[in-house]
C-alpha positions as CSV (number, residue, x, y, z in Angstrom):
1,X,191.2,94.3,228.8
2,X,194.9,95.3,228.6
3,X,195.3,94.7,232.6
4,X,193.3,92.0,232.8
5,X,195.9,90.3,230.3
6,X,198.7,91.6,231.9
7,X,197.3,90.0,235.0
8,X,197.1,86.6,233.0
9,X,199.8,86.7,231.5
10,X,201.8,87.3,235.1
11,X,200.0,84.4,236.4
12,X,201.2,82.4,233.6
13,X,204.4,83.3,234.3
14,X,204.2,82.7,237.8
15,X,203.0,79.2,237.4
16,X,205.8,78.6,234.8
17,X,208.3,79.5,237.5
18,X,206.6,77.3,240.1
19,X,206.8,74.8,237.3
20,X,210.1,75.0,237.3
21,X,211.0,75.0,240.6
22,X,209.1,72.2,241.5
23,X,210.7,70.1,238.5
24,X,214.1,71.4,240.2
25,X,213.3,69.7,243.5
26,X,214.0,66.0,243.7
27,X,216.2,64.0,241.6
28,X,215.8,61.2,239.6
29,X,219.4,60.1,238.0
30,X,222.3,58.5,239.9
31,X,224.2,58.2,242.2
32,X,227.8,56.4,243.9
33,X,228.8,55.7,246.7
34,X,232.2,53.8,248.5
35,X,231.5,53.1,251.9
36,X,233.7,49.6,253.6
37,X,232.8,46.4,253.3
38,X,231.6,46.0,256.5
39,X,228.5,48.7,255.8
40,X,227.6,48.0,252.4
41,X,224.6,46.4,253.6
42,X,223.6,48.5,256.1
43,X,224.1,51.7,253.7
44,X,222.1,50.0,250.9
45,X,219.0,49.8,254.2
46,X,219.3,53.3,255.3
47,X,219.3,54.9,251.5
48,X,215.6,52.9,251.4
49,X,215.1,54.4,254.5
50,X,215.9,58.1,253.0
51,X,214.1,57.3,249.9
52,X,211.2,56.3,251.9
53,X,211.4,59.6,253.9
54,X,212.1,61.7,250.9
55,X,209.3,61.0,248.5
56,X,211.0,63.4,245.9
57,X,214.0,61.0,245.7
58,X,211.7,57.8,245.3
59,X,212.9,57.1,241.6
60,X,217.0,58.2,242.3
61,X,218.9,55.3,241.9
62,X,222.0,54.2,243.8
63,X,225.0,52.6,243.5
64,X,226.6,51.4,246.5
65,X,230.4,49.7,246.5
66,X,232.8,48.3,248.6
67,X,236.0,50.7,249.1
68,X,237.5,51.0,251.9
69,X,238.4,54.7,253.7
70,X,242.3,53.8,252.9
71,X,241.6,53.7,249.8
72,X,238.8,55.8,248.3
73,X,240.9,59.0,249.0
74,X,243.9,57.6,246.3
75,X,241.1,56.9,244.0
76,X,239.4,59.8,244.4
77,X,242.6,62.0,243.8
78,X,243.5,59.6,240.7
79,X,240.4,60.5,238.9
80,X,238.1,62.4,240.1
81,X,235.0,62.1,237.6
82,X,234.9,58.4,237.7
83,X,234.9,58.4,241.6
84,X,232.0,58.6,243.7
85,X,229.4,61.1,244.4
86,X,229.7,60.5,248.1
87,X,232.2,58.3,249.7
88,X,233.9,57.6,253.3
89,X,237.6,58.3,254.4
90,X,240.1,58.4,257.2
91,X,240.3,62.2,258.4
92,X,244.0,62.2,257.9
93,X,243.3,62.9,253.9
94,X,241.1,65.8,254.4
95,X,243.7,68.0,253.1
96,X,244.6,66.0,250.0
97,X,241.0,65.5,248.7
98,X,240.3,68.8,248.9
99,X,243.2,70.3,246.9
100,X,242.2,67.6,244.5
101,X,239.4,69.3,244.0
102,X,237.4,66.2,245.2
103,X,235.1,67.8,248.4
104,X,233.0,70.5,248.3
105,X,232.4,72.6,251.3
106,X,229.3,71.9,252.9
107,X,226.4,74.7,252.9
108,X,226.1,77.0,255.5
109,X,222.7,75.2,256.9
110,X,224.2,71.6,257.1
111,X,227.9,73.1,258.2
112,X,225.8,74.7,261.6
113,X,224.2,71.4,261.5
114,X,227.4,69.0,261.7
115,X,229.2,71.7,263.8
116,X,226.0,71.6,266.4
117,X,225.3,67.5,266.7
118,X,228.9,66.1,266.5
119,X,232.2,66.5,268.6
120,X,234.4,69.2,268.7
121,X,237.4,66.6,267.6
122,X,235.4,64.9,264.5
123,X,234.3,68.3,264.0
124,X,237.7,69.9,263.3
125,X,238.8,66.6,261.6
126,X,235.9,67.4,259.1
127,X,237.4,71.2,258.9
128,X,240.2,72.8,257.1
129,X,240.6,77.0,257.8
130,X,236.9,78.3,258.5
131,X,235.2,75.7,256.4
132,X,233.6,72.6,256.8
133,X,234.2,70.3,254.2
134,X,232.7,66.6,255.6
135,X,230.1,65.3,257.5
136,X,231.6,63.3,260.6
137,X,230.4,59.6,260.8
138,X,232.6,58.2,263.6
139,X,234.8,58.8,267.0
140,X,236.6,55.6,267.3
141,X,239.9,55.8,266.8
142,X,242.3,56.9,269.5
143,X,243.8,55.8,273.0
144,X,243.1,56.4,276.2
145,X,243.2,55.0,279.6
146,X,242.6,51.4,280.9
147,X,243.2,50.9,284.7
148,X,242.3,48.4,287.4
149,X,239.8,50.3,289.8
150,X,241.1,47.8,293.0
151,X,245.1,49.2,292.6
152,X,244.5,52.7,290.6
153,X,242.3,55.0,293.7
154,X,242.8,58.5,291.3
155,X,242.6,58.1,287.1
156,X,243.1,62.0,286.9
157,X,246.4,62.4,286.8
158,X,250.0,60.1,286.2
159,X,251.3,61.3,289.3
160,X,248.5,59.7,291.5
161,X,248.6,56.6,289.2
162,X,251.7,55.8,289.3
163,X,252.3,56.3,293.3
164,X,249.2,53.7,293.5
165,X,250.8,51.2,290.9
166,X,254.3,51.5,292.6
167,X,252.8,50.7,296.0
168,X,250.9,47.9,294.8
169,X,253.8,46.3,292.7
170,X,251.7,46.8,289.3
171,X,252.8,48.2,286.0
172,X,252.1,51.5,284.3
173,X,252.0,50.7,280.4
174,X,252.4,53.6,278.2
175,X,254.1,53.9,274.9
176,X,256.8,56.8,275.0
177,X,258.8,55.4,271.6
178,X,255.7,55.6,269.3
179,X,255.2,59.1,267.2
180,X,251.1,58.4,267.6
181,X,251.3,57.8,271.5
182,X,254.0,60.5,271.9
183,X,251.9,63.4,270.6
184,X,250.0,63.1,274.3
185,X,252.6,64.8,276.0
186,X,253.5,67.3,273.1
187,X,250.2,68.3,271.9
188,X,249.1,68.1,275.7
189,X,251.5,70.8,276.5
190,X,250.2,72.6,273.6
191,X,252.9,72.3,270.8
192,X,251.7,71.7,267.5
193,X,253.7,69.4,264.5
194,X,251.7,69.2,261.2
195,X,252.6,68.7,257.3
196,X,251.0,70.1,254.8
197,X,250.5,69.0,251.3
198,X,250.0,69.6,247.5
199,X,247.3,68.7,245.1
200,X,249.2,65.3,244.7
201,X,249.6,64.4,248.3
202,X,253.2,65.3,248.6
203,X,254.3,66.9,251.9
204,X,254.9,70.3,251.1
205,X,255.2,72.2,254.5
206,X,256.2,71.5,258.4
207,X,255.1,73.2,261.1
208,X,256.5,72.2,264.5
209,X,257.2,74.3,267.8
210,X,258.4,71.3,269.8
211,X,261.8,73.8,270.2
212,X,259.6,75.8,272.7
213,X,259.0,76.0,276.8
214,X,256.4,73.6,276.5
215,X,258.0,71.5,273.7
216,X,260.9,71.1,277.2
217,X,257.8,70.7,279.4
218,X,256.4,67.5,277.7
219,X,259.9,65.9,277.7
220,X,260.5,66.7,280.7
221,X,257.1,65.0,281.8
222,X,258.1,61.9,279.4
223,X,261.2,61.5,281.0
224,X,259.9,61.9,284.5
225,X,257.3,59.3,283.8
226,X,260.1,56.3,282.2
227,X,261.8,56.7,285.4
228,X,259.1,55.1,287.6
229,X,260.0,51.7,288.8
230,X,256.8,51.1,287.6
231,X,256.4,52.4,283.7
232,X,257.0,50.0,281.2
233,X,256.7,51.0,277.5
234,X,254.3,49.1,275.4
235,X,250.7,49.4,274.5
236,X,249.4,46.3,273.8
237,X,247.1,44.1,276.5
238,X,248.3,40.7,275.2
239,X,251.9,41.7,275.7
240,X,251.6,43.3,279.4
241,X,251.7,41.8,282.1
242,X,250.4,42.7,285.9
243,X,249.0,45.9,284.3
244,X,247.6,48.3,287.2
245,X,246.9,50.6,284.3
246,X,247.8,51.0,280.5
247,X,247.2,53.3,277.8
248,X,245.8,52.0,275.0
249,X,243.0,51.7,272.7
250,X,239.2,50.3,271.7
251,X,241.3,47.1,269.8
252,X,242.0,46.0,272.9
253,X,238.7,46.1,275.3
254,X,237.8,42.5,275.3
255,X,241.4,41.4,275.9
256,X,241.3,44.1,279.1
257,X,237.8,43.1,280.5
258,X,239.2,39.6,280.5
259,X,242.4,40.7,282.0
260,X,241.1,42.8,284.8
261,X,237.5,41.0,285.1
262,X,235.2,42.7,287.7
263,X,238.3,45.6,288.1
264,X,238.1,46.5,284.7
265,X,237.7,50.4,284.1
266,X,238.1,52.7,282.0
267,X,238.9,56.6,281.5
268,X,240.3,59.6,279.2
269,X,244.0,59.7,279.6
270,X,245.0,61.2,282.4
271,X,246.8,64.8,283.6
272,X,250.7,65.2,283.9
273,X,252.6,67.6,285.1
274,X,249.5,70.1,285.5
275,X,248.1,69.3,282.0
276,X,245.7,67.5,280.1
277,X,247.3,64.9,277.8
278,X,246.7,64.7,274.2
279,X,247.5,63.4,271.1
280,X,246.2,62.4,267.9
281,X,242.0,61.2,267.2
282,X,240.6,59.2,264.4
283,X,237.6,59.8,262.6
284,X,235.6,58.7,259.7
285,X,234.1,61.1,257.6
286,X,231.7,61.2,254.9
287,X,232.2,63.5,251.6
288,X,230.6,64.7,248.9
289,X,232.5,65.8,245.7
290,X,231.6,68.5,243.6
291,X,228.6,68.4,241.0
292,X,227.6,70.1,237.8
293,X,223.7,69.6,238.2
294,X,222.6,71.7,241.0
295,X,219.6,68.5,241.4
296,X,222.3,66.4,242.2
297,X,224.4,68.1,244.4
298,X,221.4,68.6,246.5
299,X,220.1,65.3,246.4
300,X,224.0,63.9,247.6
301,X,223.8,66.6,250.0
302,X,220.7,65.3,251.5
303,X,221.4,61.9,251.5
304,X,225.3,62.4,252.9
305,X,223.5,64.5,256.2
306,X,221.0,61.5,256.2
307,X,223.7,58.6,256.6
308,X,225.5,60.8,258.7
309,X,222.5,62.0,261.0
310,X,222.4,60.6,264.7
311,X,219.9,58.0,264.3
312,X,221.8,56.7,261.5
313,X,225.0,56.6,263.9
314,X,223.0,55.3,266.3
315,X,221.4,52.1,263.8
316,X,225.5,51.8,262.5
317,X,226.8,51.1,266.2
318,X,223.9,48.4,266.6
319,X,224.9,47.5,263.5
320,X,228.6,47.2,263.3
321,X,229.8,48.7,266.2
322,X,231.2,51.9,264.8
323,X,231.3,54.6,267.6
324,X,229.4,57.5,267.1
325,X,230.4,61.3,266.5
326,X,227.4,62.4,266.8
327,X,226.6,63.6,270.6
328,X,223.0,62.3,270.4
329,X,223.9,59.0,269.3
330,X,226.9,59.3,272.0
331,X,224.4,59.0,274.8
332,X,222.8,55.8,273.6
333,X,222.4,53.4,276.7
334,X,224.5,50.6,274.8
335,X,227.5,53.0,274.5
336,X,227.3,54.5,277.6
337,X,227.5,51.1,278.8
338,X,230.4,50.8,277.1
339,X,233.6,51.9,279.1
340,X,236.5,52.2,276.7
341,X,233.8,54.1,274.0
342,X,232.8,56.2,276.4
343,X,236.8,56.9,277.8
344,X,237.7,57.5,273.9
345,X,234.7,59.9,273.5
346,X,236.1,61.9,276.5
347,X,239.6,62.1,275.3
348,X,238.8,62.9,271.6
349,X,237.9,66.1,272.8
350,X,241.4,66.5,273.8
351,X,242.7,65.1,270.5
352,X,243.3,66.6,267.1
353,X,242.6,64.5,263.9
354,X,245.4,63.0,262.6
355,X,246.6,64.1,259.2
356,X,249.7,63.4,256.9
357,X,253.2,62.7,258.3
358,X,255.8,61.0,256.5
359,X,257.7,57.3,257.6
360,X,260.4,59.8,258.6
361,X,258.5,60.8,261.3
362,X,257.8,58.3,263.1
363,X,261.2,56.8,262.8
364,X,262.5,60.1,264.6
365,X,259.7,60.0,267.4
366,X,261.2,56.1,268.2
367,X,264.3,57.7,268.4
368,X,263.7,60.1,270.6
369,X,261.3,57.9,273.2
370,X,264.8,55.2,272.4
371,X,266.8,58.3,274.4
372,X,264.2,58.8,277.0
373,X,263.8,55.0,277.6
374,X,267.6,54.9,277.8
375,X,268.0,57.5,280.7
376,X,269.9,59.7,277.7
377,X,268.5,63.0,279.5
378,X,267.9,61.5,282.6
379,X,270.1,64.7,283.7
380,X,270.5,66.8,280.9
381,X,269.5,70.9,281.8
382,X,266.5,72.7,280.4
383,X,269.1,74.1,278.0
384,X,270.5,70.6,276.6
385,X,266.6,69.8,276.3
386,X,266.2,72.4,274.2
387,X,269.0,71.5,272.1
388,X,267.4,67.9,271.9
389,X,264.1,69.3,270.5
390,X,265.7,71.8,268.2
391,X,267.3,69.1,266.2
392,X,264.3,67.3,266.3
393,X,262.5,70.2,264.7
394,X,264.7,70.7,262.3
395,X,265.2,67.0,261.3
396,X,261.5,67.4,261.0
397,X,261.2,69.9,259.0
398,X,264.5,68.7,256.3
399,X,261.5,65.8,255.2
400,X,260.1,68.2,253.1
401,X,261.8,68.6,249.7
402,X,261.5,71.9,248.5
């Protein structure tokens, strides 16, 4: 009698703890989300769609509003509690939100997941140190090349490009003076220039090796370039004139297709001086903040991979256009049909997210492209290059106020 109560009662018990568990799964409260303006209807479709999918979430209500990726991470870092449970953001305030305590790492499962199905460069925008703290939405931000296919025979590399353009009296478009353009050659040539920041946002650290043999290398290839007759520095296709090839980006694919009509092409940027140019990506990505019920957290978890899942980049490019991170998503036949998405998925490989850089910066990049454009170093020595990007580093790295 004794064990058969003990048996009873450790059914009892394990039912309870079934109970339990299955009262754990699901989630029934609310949720917030920020996405732009410009998806607020087409999130509001695919959460039905999860709901629908996820009978356990049937009765979880949620709260979809309009803020933009600009400015979700200020008002996530302002006050966290009262911000959303899962919101978008530009990649470049990774760092920020999470020393604001206002991402949480993803789990192990979806991190393989994320790492697996997207890019490598919307990937390591999502990714600070060893963990993954965002799930990657887009890969459309960046530049890359444009080039007419009757004038340019060999995209691959500057050197070809420009021999074709000079011969055929066209123009080479490429923006040397611009700190966003510039990092092609840098970063190219493997150098690296990167802030860091506090819990606030404020720069707090610079790392920059542009004093280097490479750092010499990519000037050396920037200056080489602005000495073609036919270079001209700019960036924009409803400024240039007889382009035979421009770098520039997605902004500007209707204006080049009209320009260059059934000529129209386009390609990741190209190689110069023996190595692959650079430069700096753009991503959206997709966060969830941190969570006291364990319910919640799971549910937000579920639904952030859901939004950011391949068909639902897929459904968002027929829907708005957004380019897709996701590698599934980056083989559908509409955006393989589209050249300059296509180019910018090829080069974003090549491209680091872009993070936090003061005005500072970029007023010092024109600068420097100002002296190149100039002919300033037109015959300076390997030595007096040197000396040009040491006090560049160095002017770089006086920003931060210690």
């Amino acid at each position: 009698m004794k064990k058969l109560l003990a048996v009873v009662l450790c059914l009892m018990l394990a039912l309870s703890v079934c109970g339990v568990a299955g009262a754990e799964a699901g989630f029934d409260g609310e949720l917030k989300i920020w996405v732009a303006e410009a998806v607020v209807d087409f999130t509001n479709a695919q959460v039905e769609a999860f709901k629908a999918a996820n009978p356990e979430y049937a009765n979880m209500t949620v709260v979809i509003e309009a803020v933009g990726e600009g400015d979700a991470a200020t008002n996530m870092i302002t006050d966290v509690e009262a911000g959303a449970d899962i919101y978008g953001f530009a990649q470049d305030q990774l760092a920020r939100l999470v020393a604001a305590g206002a991402l949480i790492e993803l789990s192990e499962e979806n991190a393989a997941i994320v790492s697996a199905e997207n890019d490598g460069g919307s990937v390591a925008a999502a990714t600070l140190g060893d963990l993954v703290y965002a799930y990657p939405l887009t890969s459309d931000n960046g530049y890359f090349l444009y080039y007419d296919k009757s004038v340019v025979t060999d995209p691959t590399n500057v050197e070809a490009i420009l021999a074709d353009c000079e011969k055929a009296g066209k123009n080479f478009y490429m923006e040397i003076n611009s700190g966003w353009y510039q990092t092609a050659f840098f970063f190219g040539a493997g150098c690296t220039i990167e802030y860091g920041v506090d819990n606030e946002g404020n720069l707090v650290s610079c790392t920059c090796d542009y004093a280097s043999e490479n750092g010499v290398k990519a000037l050396k290839s920037m200056i080489e370039l602005s000495k073609s007759p036919a270079f001209v520095n700019g960036s924009s296709a409803s400024n240039a004139t007889n382009i035979g090839a421009i770098v520039d980006g997605t902004w500007d694919a209707v204006a080049m297709q009209e320009i260059l009509g059934e000529n129209y092409a386009a390609t990741k940027l190209p190689t110069i001086s023996g190595y692959q140019m650079g430069g700096f990506g753009g991503f959206k990505l997709l966060g969830v903040k941190p969570q006291v019920d364990d319910a919640k957290l799971a549910a937000c978890d579920a639904l952030a991979l859901f939004l950011a899942s391949g068909d639902a980049q897929k459904a968002r490019y027929e829907a708005v256009q957004w380019g897709p991170s996701n590698l599934e998503a980056q083989k559908l036949e509409a955006i393989q049909d589209n050249a300059a998405l296509a180019a910018l998925a090829a080069q974003l490989e090549f491209c680091v997210g872009q993070g936090q850089y003061p005005n500072d910066y970029w007023s010092l990049a024109t600068t420097l492209g100002d002296q190149i454009i100039a002919d300033a170093y037109d015959n300076a020595t390997d030595d007096e290059l040197l000396a040009v990007l040491q006090n560049f580093q160095d002017t770089a790295a006086s920003y931060i106020v210690k």
